[in-house]
C-alpha positions, 0 to 999 in steps of 0.5 A, spaced: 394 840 759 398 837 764 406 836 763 410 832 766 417 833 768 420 830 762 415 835 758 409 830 755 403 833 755 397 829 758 389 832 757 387 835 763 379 834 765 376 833 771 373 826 770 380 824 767 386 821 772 392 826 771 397 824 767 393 818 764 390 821 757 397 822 753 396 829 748 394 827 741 392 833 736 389 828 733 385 824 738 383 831 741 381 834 734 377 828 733 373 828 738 371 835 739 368 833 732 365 827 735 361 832 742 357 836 736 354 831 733 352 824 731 359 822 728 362 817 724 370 817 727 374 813 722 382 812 725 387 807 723 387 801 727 392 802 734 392 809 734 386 810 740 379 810 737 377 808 744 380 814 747 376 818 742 370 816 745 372 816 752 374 824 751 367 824 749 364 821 754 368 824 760 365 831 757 359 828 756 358 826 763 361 832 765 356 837 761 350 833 762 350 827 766 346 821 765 349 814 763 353 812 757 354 806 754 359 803 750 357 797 746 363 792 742 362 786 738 366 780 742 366 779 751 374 780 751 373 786 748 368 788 752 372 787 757 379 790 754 375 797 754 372 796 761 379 796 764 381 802 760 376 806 762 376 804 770 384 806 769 383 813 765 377 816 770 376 818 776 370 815 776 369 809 781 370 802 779 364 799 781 360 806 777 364 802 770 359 795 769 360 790 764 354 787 761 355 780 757 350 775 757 354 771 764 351 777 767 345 774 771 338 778 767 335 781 774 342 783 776 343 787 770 336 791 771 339 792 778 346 794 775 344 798 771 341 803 776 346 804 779 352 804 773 354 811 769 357 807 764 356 800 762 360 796 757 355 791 754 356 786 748 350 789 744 346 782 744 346 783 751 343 790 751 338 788 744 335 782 749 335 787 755 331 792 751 326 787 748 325 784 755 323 791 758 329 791 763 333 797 761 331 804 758 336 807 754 332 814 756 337 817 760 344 814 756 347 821 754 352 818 750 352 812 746 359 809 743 359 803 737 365 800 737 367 796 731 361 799 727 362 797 720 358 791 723 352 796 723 348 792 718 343 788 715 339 785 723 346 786 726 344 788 734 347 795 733 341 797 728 336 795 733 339 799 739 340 805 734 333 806 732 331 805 740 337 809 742 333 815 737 327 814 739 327 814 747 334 818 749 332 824 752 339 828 749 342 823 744 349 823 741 352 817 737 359 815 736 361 810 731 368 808 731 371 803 725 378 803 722 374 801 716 367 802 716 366 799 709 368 797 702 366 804 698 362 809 700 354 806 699 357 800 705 360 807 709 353 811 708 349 805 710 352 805 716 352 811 718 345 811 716 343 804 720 346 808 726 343 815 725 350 819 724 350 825 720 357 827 721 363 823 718 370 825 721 377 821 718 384 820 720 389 817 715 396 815 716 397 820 711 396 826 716 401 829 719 399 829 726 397 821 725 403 819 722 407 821 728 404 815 730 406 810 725 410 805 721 410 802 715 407 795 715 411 791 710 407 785 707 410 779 703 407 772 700 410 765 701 407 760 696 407 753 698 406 746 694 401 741 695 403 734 696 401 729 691 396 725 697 393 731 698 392 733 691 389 726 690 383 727 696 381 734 693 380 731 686 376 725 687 371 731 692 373 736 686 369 729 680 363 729 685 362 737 684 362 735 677 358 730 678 353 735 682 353 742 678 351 738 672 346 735 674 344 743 676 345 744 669 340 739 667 336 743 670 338 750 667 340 754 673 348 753 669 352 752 664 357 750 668 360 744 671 367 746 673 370 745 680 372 752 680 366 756 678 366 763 683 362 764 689 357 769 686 356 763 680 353 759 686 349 765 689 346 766 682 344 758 682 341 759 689 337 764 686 334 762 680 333 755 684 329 759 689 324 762 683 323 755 681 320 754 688 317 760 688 313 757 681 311 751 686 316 746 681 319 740 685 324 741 681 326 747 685 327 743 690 331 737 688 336 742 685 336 746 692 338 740 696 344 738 690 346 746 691 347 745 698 351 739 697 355 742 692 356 747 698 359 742 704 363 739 698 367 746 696 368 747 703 371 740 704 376 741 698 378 748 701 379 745 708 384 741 704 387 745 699 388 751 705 388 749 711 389 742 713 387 734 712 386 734 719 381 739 719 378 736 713 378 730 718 374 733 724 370 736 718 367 729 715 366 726 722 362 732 723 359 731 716 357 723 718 354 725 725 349 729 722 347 725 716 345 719 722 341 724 725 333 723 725 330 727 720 338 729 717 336 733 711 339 729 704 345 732 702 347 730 708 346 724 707 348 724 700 355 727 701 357 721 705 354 715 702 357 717 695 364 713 693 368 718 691 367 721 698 367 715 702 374 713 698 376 722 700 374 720 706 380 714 708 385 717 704 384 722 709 384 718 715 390 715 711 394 721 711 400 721 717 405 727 714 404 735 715 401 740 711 406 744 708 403 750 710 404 747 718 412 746 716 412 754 713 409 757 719 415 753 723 421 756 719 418 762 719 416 763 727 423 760 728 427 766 723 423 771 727 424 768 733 430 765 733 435 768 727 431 775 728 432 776 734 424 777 736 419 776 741 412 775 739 408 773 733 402 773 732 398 767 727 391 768 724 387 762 721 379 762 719 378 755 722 378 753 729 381 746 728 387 748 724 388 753 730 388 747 735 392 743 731 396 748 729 397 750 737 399 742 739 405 742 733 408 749 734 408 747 742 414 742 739 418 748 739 415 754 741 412 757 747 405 757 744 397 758 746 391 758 742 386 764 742 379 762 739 371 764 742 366 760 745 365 753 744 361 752 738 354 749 735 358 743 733 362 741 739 369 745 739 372 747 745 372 754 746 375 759 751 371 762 757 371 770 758 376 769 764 380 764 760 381 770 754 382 774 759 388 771 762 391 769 755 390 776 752 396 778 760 399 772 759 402 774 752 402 782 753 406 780 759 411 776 754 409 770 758 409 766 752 411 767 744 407 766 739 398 766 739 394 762 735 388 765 734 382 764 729 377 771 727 376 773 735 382 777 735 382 781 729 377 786 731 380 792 737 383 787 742 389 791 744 394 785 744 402 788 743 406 790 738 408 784 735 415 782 730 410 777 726 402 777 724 402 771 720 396 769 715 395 762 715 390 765 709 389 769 705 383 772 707 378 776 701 375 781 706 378 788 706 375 789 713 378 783 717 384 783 712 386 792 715 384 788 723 389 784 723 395 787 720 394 793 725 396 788 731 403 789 727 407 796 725 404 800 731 411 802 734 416 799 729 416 797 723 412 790 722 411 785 718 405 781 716 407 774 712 402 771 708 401 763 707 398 762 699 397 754 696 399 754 689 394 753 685 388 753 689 382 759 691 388 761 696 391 765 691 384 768 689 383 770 696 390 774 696 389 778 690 381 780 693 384 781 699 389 786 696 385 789 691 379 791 697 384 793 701 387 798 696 379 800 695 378 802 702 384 806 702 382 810 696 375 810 699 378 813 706 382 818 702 376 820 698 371 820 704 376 824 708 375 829 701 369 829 701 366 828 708 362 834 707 358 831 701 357 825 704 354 829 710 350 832 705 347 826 702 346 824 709 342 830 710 337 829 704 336 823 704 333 824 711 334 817 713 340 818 718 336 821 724 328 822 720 327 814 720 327 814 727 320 814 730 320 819 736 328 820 735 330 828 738 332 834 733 340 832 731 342 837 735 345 836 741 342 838 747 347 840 753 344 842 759 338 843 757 340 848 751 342 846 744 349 848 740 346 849 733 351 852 728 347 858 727 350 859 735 356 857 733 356 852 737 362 855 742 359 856 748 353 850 749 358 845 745 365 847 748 370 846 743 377 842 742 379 847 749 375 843 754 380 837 753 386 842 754 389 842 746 394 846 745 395 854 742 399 856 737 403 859 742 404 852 744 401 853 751 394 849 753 387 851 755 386 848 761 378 845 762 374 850 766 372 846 772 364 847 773 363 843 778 360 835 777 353 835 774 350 830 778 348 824 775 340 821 775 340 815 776 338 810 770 330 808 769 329 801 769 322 802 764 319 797 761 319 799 753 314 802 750 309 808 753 306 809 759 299 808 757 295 804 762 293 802 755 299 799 753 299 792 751 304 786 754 307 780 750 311 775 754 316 772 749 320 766 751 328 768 750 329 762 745 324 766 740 329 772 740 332 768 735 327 771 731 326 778 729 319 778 732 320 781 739 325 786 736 319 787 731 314 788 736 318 791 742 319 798 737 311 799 737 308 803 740 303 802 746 307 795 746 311 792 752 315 785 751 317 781 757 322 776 755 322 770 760 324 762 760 317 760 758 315 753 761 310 752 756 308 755 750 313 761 745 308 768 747 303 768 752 298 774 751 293 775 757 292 768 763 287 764 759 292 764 751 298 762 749 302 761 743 305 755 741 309 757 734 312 754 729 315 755 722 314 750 717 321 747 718 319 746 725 312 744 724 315 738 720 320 736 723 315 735 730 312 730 726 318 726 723 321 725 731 324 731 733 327 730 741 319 733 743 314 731 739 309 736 737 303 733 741 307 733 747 308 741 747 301 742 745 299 737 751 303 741 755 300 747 753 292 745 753 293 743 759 295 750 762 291 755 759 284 755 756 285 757 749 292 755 746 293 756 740 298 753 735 301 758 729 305 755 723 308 760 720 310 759 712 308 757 704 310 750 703 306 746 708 305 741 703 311 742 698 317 743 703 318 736 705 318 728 704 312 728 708 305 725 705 300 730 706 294 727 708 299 725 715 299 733 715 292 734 715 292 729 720 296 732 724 292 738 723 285 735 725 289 731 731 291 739 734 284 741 733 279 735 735 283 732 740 286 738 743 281 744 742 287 748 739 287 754 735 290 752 729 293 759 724 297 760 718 301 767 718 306 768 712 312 770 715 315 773 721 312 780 719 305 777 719 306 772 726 308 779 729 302 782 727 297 777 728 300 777 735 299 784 736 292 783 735 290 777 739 294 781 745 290 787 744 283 784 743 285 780 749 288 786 754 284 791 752 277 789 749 276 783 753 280 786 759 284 780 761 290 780 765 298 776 763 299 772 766 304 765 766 303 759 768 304 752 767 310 747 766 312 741 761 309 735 764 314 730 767 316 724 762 312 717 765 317 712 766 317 708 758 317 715 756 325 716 760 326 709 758 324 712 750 328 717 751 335 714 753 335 709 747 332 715 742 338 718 744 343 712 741 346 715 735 340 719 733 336 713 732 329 718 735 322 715 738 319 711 733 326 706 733 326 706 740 320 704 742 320 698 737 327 696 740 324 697 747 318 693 746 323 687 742 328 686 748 324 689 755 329 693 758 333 699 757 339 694 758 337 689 754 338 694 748 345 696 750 346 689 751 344 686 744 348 684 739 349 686 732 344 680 729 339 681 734 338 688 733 337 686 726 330 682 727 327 688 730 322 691 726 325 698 723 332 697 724 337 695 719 344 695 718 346 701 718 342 703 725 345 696 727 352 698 726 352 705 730 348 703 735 354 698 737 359 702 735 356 708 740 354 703 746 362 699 745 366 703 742 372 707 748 371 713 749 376 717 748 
């Protein structure tokens, strides 16, 4: 222990900056809990689980060498845990690397060399492994931030199992202020990241409530006015309309507006079974469900969050709807009068939500009256966070907080853009953030006057995040915005009851952590699952602590960082001397075998789990590349070109790149293409006549000379993969190799290509428009009723394409 002259007590360490680490009895217990064994840390929010990883690592580093990794959900908190770490180690900055996907590939295998910890998003790191430019063999510790995510294909379940299989001296640190709902969430975690120790802290612990402050939460009800109420009405009476129809088929019984989220999963299942049995009518009452599902989101926008939102929200709907191949529901939602009348009524509306105004008085109570000097407002969508920016800006100093521009065309920020935001508001540069779900998790904003909730929001986990940016060094207040008489008032009293169910289920875990740990010992699936993973012993320096020797002198205890006697006197550390550090091996995943069999995988396949699947086989290599052609290439003479059954089907109903073109590409440039579909439903799944499937079928076989196989599922393609790699490198000796390029666009093909792009109108039209009016310009140029006589085009596509080539930009 270290002490300044005012008598505060700092951990002493050597790879820690002196007088940096404040001395917390509870941190400090925590983590030589945490250095034992794989650990499941639970902390309420803002009272330092990042500084119990860091006392890990540093004692790590120290003791054994290697490289640590830390890994968190979001690049602003990637960031936030990189800048504390180079502030609190005496480790060199350029030895502390943050690893996000605006990292180049090849440097990140450079870096990573050359690093003794690395700070990653996990889809980084998960695509590095998969891609063979990275080896976790070396990592000595292994730190998962906000860990309850660590479910279902989530990254953190794959680098686990890799991590436990490769890792020559593993330890996992888990860290959450809510790691799930109740226990069975907790022990699914645990045993996704092989933590066979769980270690709690509650606000109810004495040296943990030093620390906090009580949170008061309150409620203000809002009414909607009458035209809102109007626009969510006539959505409400197509619902209506569309769950009886859904009754017709005998997947409900229910026809109101207000049916739960559980009632419409239980539809879609038994909605699924009938498509199982190959009835159509599966089909007709899955294309309904899903309009059912676009219609409950459009009333919730108007009910919880703004007619504006509900406004960019349609303009989204009739976009998608015009596109080629859109699917029905689209289509059917915004041609339906009720809709189209809901639609003008929000064009219409000129006033404010009510819950815009609220949020004013109350910023303007605290702010203001209170006396205060920073707020904090929550709300789940990006366009009411816009919306609500540019009204609050009026009167307060105001920005917004959002991720990464979106799939439907929000503007995001940028990684620096957060960055400076995050400053600027602990600076006190500016009063009030409005932020959408990104800030919830960990970010280390100050303490704040007011966390105001737009909504209610019905998850426990999200519901404790946010709460905890308030109360850390005062008593905090947290203001929750309810609609009457809308699902708002649902969500709260689901969100309170959750909450009062994590707490309980804290407290209890805390009780009986020794037979949560039990149940995860018998059911061997913490650690055992792991092909290749090592003993649950850490190993130290080559020797392993075990209980049987007590543990003390290979693992050092809460001494090591200076906690404090009885006598109230520190231990300080025993300084050993550094242990040098090996530097990182970048190996490509699987054996070393000569043996070993390689798969190059394009990056856009890793939104399938295939890679994954195949880069945790053994004698297995994959090597992630931005192919020119083809999905897999598997030796230099065979490369595959795979394709869903949604997929393959789109192709044939003009998709951006015809199915034909990509397979034109990959005949040309390797000898045996092959072309994989992979799915049931071939002929059931889409409004396509089979005989046009089977002419497109017998056109890829006859015209092309490609393979054409059928896989069931990603499982199936993955083995089959294997297969064809392992016949081709290993019985026939050949060699991977990738070549080829996507042919150039002819000229009609890039004049096909500008006009297809109209409005979605897709090739098939365009080449009709072309081949009417001779030109590119003459198309843009034509008028209305002249775009009517051309073969394919009626009103509707007249309309929009003059309303795409003469309206103003904006």
């Amino acid at each position: 222990m270290a002490a300044t002259d005012d008598g505060q007590a700092y951990v002493d360490h050597p790879l820690l900056e002196p007088g940096f680490i404040e001395q917390r009895r509870y941190q400090l217990q925590l983590a030589a809990d945490a250095r034992e064994s794989h650990t499941l840390v639970c902390l309420p929010t803002g009272l330092g689980k990042t500084t119990v990883s860091l006392l890990v690592t540093a004692d790590r580093l120290h003791e054994v060498g290697g490289t640590a990794l830390f890994l968190a959900p979001t690049k602003p908190l990637v960031q936030q845990h990189a800048d504390f770490y180079r502030e609190a180690l005496s480790i060199p900055d350029d030895e502390i690397t943050v690893f996000t996907g605006e990292v180049r590939p090849d440097d990140r295998a450079a870096l990573w060399a050359e690093s003794r910890i690395v700070i990653a998003t996990p889809q980084v790191v998960e695509n590095d492994l998969i891609g063979g430019r990275i080896s976790l063999s070396d990592v000595t510790h292994l730190t998962f931030d906000e860990c309850h995510r660590a479910t279902g294909d989530y990254a953190y379940v794959y680098i686990a199992e890799r991590y436990h299989a490769d890792a020559e001296a593993p330890l996992v640190t888990g860290m959450s202020a809510s790691p799930g709902g109740d226990e069975e969430a907790i022990l699914t975690v645990c045993e996704n990241l092989g933590l066979s120790e769980v270690a709690v802290m509650t606000e109810d612990d004495a040296d943990v409530a030093d620390y906090t402050h009580d949170t008061e939460v309150e409620w203000e009800r809002v009414t909607l006015p009458e035209p809102v109420l109007e626009i969510r009405d006539a959505i409400n009476e197509v619902i209506t309309d569309r769950l009886s129809q859904l009754k017709d088929l005998g997947v409900t019984n229910k026809t109101s507006p207000d049916l739960s989220q559980r009632d419409l999963n239980s539809m879609r299942g038994q909605l699924q079974d009938l498509i199982d049995a190959d009835q159509s009518e599966g089909y007709e009452g899955m294309s309904i469900h899903a309009e059912v599902m676009k219609l409950r989101r459009a009333v919730e926008l108007a009910e919880t969050q703004s007619v504006e939102s509900l406004r960019r929200y349609f303009e989204r709907q009739r976009n998608a709807a015009r596109a080629s191949g859109a699917p029905k529901a689209s289509q059917r939602l915004v041609s339906e009068p009720k809709v189209r009348e809901a639609m003008r009524k929000a064009e219409a509306f000129d006033d404010l939500h009510p819950k815009f105004r609220q949020t004013r008085v109350l910023l303007a109570q605290t702010l203001g009256i209170g006396g205060g000097e920073r707020v904090i407002v929550f709300t789940e969508s990006r366009d009411t966070a816009e919306a609500l920016t540019d009204f609050l800006s009026e009167s307060f100093d105001t920005r917004r907080f959002v991720g990464q521009g979106d799939k439907e065309g929000s503007d995001g920020m940028t990684q620096t853009e957060q960055g400076e935001t995050l400053d600027a508001f602990r600076n006190g540069e500016f009063e009030v953030l409005v932020s959408t779900s990104v800030a919830e998790e960990g970010l280390d904003v100050p303490e704040v006057d007011l966390v105001l909730f737009y909504e209610p929001v019905p998850t426990a986990i999200r519901s404790i995040q946010r709460k905890g940016r308030t109360g850390r060094q005062d008593e905090g207040r947290v203001i929750v915005l309810m609609a009457e008489d809308t699902r708002d008032e649902a969500f709260f009293w689901i969100s309170r009851r959750r909450e009062q169910e994590m707490e309980d289920e804290l407290k209890e875990l805390k009780g009986v952590a020794d037979e949560v740990e039990a149940e995860l010992d018998d059911s061997q699936t913490a650690l055992d699952s792991f092909d290749g993973a090592a003993s649950a012993d850490v190993e130290t320096n080559g020797d392993t602590a075990t209980e049987a020797d007590g543990g003390a002198a290979a693992q050092p205890g809460l001494a090591d960082f200076g906690t404090a006697t009885e006598d109230g006197d520190a231990e300080a550390t025993d300084e050993n001397g550094d242990a040098e550090t090996d530097d990182a091996v970048v190996a490509t995943a699987g054996t070393e075998e000569d043996d070993e069999v390689e798969i190059v995988v394009d990056q856009r396949e890793l939104d399938s789990a295939i890679a994954r699947d195949l880069s945790t086989r053994e004698g297995m290599a994959t090597r992630l590349e931005t192919l020119a052609v083809g999905d897999y290439v598997v030796s230099d003479r065979v490369a595959i070109e795979r394709k869903t059954v949604s997929d393959f089907l789109d192709t044939l109903t003009g998709g951006d790149r015809s199915l034909f073109e990509q397979v034109g590409d990959l005949s040309r440039h390797y000898a045996r293409p092959v072309v994989l579909i992979e799915g049931d439903g071939l002929y059931e799944e889409r409004n396509v006549h089979p005989d046009a499937i089977r002419g497109a079928l017998a056109s890829l076989t006859v015209d092309f000379g490609v393979s054409v196989l059928r896989t069931e599922d990603e499982g199936d393609t993955a083995d089959l993969l294997a297969v064809l790699a392992g016949r081709e490198q290993t019985t026939r000796d050949r060699a991977v190799s990738v070549h080829g390029e996507k042919s150039s666009k002819t000229l009609a093909e890039q004049q096909e290509y500008v006009v297809g792009a109209i409005a979605d109108i897709g090739p098939v039209t365009a080449r009709s428009l072309l081949e009417h009016f001779g030109s590119v310009e003459a198309v843009m140029t034509a008028r209305e009723e002249d775009l009517l006589a051309v073969d394919g085009v009626g009103e509707v596509t007249a309309d929009r394409i003059r309303d795409v080539v003469g309206s103003e930009y904006r």
